[in-house]
N, C-alpha and C positions, 0 to 999 in steps of 0.2 A: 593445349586448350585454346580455342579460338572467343571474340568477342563475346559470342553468344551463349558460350559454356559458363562464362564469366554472369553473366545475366540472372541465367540462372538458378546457379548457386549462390548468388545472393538472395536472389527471392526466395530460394529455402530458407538459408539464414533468417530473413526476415518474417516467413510463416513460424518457424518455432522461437523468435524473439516476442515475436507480437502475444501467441498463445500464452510464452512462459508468463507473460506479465499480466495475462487476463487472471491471472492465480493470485494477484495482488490482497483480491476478496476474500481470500482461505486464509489462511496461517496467524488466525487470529489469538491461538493458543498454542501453549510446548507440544500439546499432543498432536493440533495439528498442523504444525510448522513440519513437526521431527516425523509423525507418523502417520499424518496424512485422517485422523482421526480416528485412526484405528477401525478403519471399515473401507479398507479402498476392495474393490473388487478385484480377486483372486486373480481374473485373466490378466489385467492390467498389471497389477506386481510380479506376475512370473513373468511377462514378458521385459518389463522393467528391471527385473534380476537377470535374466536373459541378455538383454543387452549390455548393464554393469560390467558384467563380466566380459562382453567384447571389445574389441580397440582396433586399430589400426594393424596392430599385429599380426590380427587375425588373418588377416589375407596378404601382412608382409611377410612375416616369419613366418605361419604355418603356408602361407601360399609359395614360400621358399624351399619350404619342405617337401611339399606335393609337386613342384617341381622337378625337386633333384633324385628324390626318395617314394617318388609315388604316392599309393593306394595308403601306408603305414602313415602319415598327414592325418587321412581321415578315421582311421583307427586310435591315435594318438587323443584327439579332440571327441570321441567316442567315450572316452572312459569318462568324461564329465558325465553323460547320458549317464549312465551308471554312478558314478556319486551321486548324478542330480534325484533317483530313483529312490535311494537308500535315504538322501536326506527327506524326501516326499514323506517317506513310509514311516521314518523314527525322529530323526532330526530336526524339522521347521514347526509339526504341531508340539512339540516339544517345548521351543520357545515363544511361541505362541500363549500356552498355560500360563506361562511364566507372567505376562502383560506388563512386561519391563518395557519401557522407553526405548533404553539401549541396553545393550549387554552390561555397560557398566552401575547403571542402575539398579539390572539383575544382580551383578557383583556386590554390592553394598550392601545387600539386606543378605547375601549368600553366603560374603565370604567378609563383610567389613568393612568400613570406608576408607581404612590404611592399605587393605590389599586394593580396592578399586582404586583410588587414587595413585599407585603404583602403575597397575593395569592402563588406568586411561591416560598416564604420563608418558607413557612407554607408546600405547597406540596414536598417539597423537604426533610421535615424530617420525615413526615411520609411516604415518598415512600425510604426513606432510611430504614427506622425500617420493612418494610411491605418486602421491598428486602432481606433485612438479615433474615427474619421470612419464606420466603419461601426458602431458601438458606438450612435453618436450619433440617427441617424434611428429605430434599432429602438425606442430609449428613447423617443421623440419620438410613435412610432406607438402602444406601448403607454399613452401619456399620454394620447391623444388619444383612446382605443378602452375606456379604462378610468377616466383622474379622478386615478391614480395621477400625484403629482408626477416632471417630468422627471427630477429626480436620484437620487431614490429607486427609482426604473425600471433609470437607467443601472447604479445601483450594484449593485439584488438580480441583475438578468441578467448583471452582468460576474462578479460574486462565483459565480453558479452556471458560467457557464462556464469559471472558472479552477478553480474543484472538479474537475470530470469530466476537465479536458486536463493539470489537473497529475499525478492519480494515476492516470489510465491512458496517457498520452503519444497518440502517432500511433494506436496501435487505434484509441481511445476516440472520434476524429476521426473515423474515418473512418467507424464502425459509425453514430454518432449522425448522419453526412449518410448515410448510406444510409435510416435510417430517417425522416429528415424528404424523402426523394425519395418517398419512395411515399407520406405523408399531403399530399404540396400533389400530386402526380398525381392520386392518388384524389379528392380535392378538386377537384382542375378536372374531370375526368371528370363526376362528378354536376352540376357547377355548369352546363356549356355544353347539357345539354338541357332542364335549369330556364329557362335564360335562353332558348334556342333557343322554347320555349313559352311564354314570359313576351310574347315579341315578336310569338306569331302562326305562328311555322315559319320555316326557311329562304328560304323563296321571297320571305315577305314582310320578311325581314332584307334581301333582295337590294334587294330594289325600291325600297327606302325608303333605300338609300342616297345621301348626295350627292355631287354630280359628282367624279370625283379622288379618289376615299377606295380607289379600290382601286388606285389607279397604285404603281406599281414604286417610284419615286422620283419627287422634285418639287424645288422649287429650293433649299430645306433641308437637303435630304441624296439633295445629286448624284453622278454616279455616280463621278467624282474622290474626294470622300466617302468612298464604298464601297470603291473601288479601296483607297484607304490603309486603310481602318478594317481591311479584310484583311490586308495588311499587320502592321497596329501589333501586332491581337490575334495573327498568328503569330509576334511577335517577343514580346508580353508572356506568353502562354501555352505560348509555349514555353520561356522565360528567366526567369519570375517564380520565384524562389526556393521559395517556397509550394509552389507547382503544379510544379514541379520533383520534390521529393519524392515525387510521387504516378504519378512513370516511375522514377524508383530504385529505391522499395519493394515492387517486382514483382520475381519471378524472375531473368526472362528476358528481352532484348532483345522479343521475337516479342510479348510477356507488354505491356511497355511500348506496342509500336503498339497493339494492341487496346484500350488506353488510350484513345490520341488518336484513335483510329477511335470509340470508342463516344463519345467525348465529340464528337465531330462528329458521329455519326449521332443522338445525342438534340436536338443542336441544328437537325435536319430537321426536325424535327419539334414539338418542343417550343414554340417560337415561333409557330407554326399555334394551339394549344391553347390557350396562354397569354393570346393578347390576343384570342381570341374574343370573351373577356366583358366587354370595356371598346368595342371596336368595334360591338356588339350593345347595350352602352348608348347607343349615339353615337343610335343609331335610336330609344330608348326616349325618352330625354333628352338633344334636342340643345342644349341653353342653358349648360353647363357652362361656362366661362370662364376663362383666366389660371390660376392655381397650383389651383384646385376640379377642373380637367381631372383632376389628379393623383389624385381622389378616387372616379373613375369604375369602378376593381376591386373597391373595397370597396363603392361603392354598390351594382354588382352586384349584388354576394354578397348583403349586405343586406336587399335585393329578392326573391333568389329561394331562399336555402338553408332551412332546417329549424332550427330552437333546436337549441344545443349542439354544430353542424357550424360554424357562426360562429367560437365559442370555439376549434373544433380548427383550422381556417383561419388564424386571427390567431397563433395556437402555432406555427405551422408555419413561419407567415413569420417570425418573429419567429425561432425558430431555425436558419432556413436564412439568412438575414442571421446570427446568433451563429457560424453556420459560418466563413463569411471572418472573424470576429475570434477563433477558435479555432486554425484554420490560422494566423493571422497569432501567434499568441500561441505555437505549438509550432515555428511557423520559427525565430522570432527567439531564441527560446532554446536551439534547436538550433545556429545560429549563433553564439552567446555560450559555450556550454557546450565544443564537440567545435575552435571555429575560435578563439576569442580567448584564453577561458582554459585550455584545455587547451597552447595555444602558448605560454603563459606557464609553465605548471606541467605538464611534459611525464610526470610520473613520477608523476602523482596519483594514488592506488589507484583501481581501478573502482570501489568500490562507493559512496567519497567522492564520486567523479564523478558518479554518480546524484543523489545528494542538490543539488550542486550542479546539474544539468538540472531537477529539480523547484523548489527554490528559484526561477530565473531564471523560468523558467515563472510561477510566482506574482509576481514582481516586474516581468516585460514583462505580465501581465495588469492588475497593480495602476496600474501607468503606463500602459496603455491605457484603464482608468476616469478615472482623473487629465484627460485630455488630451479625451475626453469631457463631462468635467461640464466642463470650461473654455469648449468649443464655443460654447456661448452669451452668453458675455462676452465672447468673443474676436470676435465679428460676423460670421457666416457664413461662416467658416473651412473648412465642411466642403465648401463650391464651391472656395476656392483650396485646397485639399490634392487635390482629386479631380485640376484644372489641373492641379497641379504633379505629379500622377502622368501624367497623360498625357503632359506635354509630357519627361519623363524616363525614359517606361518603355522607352522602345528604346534610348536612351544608355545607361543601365544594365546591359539586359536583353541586349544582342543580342551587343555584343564575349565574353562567355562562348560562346552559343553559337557564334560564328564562331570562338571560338578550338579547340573537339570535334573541326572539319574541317582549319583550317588548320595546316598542319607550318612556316609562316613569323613567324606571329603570336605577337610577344614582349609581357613583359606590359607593357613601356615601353607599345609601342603599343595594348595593350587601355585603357590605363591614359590614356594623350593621346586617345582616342577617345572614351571617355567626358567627360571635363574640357571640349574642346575642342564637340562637339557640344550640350553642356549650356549654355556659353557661348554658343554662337550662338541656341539655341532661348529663353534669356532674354533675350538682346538682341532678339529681333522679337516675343516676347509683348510685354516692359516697357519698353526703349526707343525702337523707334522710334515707335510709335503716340502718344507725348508730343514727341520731339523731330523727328520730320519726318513725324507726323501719317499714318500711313502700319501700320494694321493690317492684318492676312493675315485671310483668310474663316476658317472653319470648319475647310474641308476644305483646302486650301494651309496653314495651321497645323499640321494632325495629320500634312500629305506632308512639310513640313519636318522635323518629329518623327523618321519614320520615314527619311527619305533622306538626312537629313545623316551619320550612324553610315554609315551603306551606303559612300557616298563615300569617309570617311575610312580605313576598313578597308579597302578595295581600292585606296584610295593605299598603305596600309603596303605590302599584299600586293607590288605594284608597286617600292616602293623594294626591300623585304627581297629581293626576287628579282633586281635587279639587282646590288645592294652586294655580298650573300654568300651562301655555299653551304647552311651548316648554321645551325641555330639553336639553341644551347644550351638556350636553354629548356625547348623541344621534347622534345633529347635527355634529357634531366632526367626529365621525364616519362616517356618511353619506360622507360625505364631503370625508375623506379619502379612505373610497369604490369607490367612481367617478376617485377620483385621482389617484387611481391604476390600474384602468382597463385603464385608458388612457395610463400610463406611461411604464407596463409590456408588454416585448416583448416574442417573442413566441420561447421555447426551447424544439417544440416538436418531431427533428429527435434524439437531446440527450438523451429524454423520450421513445422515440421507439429504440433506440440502446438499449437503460439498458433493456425495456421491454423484449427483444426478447431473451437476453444475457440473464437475470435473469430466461424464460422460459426452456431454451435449460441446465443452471445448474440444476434446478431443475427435468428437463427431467433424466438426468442422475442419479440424487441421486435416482427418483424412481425407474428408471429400477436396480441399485445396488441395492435395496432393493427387489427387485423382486427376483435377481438372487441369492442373501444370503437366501431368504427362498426356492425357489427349491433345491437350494443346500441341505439347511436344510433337505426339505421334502426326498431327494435323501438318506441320510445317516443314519437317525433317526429311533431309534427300533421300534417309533408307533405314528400313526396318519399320514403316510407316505403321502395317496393319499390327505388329507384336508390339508396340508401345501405345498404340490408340487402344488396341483389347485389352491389356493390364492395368491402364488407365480406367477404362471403364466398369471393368473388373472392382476396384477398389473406390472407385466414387461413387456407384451404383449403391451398395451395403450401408456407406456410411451416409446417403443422403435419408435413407433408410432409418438407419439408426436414429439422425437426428433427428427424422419427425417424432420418432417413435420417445425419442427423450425429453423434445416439445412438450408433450402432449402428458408427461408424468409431472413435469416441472409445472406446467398449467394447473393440473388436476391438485396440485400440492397445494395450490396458492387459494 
């Protein structure tokens, strides 16, 4: 990266610093700090689950994979498309109905405030280990792209993004991953016909391939493999607490699928885009080897972008990785704030209660740096925390969901289902493979994962329907679902004031992002007409939009 890369990507940093704190005005309440007031528009949350879910990874690890393994990258990252479908259709309006805060919320009136208080003790340390573990790599990549020491990396990007997610809450989250959606799109967009020419054409990408790089799968990631990975991610993306929030904070049930419908339909296609330009390096430069595979996006780019489109690239990823430790950062303190200590201090004034969400906010971001700078002393930690999110996220994640559906399911047995499944999935990671020598593949790992929870819940379902009629629990809940739709009154011109405010910032951050790449394309020695038309491509809509949100904001007043 030269001077002006450098430029740059600060002015991005600073377009999405400056927006997250125009949010200062929202998060006047739990509801819309944690949920954005429960009326954020559908496109904006799926795209905001959308990027949640991506990191840096995306184009180091899977862009590692479409290097060395081909076509079977974009097959791999396909099966989310398909979880994302299946949560649209059953899954996200599901918890939607539900009009829990958070999951553990949902948990308290579902299963008891002993089993949620287990539950949120339990998610709160590994969304702290899994925040510092994404924190870590971003640090890692600006060190290596810049000169900048790793911990003085970890600490200015954890410090900025516990800025924008303390004083604007949920908005601020959700507007700043919309706006880092369209600069790494607009970014791949220019990059695959640079690269597409860099190689010769399509034809001769084709031809110069080798043998097996476009197969479906290969003995790596069989179709067993796929089968579960489908599976895990509809039990993690539908159950992850985080991504959870992002089917609540909608309207409307209807509101909520189109959620997981768009987050499926980006993931058609997204993954085609994405590892174009590491599979197209495979042709340019096939010598890359062992962990350098992992360097094959950024060589890429390297190769074929423009000065100062570099800079916005590296910005982009860098905070669409900050996304999952943002999310992670406004869960966890939503979960501390509305589920633990509100259950302790039932009678807190609201506004006291604010202070305290903002506070945790800053103290779950300050111990997400913490556990970051340690990563490196601690010896490759951020492999066993990724593990131990795998081999956990359906134990955790899936008895909530199963509990939405089932009128038999107590929280004893949400509660033995988790414990008991978590139990067996570390006895065949860590003990047997030392004591009778005897390790699981890959893909029988991740089935175990996902089918032992399966199992056990449809034992309960089984016993509960035998032993007895009703289930307290259950009835409990019922009981308190009648009781709330009686009692809740309707807060929905506050819901359309944030809605239309939260439209009209986001208007803006896109049109500055428009006008920073005409800029770009204006100045740049090459690629001049593909980054001035994608430029204006994306300023042209959103200078659009903003009148158009003007003039409702007007009409309001």
């Amino acid at each position: 990266m030269n001077q002006f890369d450098y430029y740059v990507a600060i002015a991005f940093a600073l377009v999405i610093l400056f927006l997250g704190l125009m949010f200062s005005r929202s998060g006047k309440s739990m509801t819309s700090f944690f949920a954005a007031g429960g009326a954020v528009p559908w496109w904006i949350s799926g795209l905001s689950l959308f990027m949640s879910f991506f990191s840096v990874g995306t184009f180091v690890v899977w862009g590692s994979i479409a290097y060395s393994d081909g076509l079977v990258a974009v097959v791999i990252q396909s099966t989310m498309a398909v979880a994302g479908i299946i949560i649209g259709c059953i899954i996200a309006p599901a918890w939607n109905k539900t009009r829990a805060l958070t999951v553990a919320d949902f948990l308290t009136h579902r299963a008891g405030k002993s089993v949620q208080k287990i539950y949120s003790s339990a998610f709160l340390f590994i969304n702290l280990f899994t925040a510092g573990a994404f924190l870590y790599p971003v640090g890692k990549i600006i060190e290596v792209s810049t000169g900048i020491p790793l911990n003085v990396a970890i600490l200015v990007l954890g410090l900025f993004v516990i800025a924008y997610t303390t004083v604007g809450g949920l908005w601020a989250v959700l507007v700043t991953d919309v706006l880092q959606f369209v600069v790494l799109t607009a970014a791949v967009l220019i990059i695959i016909p640079l690269a597409f020419g860099e190689v010769g054409g399509v034809n001769t990408f084709l031809s110069k391939l080798p043998d097996g790089f476009m197969a479906l799968q290969n003995e790596n990631y069989s179709w067993i493999f796929l089968i579960a990975f489908v599976i895990y991610n509809t039990v993690f993306i539908g159950g992850n607490w985080a991504y959870v929030q992002r089917y609540t904070s909608v309207a409307k049930p209807k509101d909520a699928k189109k959620v997981g419908l768009l987050f499926g339909g980006l993931y058609l296609v997204a993954p085609i885009i994405w590892m174009l330009p590491p599979m197209i390096y495979r042709v340019i430069n096939p010598d890359l080897s062992g962990t350098e595979a992992e360097e094959a996006y950024l060589l890429m780019s390297k190769l074929v972008v423009p000065e100062g489109l570099l800079g916005l690239i590296l910005a982009a990823m860098v905070f669409a990785t900050a996304s999952s430790v943002n999310t992670a950062i406004n869960i966890a303190a939503g979960v501390f704030t509305n589920d633990l200590f509100k259950s302790i201090k039932p009678n807190y004034p609201a506004e006291r209660l604010m202070k305290v969400a903002r506070i945790s906010t800053f103290v779950f971001g300050f111990l997400a740096i913490a556990v970051a700078l340690a990563v490196q002393s601690m010896g490759g930690i951020v492999e066993v925390v990724l593990s131990i999110a795998a081999l956990t996220g359906a134990s955790l994640y899936l008895p909530p969901i199963w509990a939405i559906f089932s009128k038999r399911q107590t929280g004893k047995s949400l509660l033995l289902t988790t414990i008991f499944s978590l139990l067996i999935n570390a006895f065949f990671k860590f003990v047997t493979p030392s004591l009778f020598d005897l390790s699981l593949s890959r893909e029988w790992e991740m089935m175990l994962g996902v089918i032992t929870p399966v199992i056990w819940l449809i034992g309960f379902e089984i016993y509960y329907y035998q032993s007895r009629g009703s289930n307290p629990d259950y009835d409990n809940y019922i009981a308190y679902q009648l009781s709330r739709e009686t009692q809740e009154t309707s807060n929905s011109e506050v819901q359309a004031s944030d809605n239309a405010y939260s439209k009209k910032i986001l208007s803006i951050g896109i049109l500055a992002i428009g006008i920073l790449l005409m800029g770009l394309g204006a100045v740049t020695d090459s690629a001049n007409a593909e980054t001035l038309g994608v430029g204006l491509i994306i300023a042209l809509p959103a200078l659009w939009f903003l009148l158009k949100t003007n003039k409702v904001i007007l009409g309001a007043k």
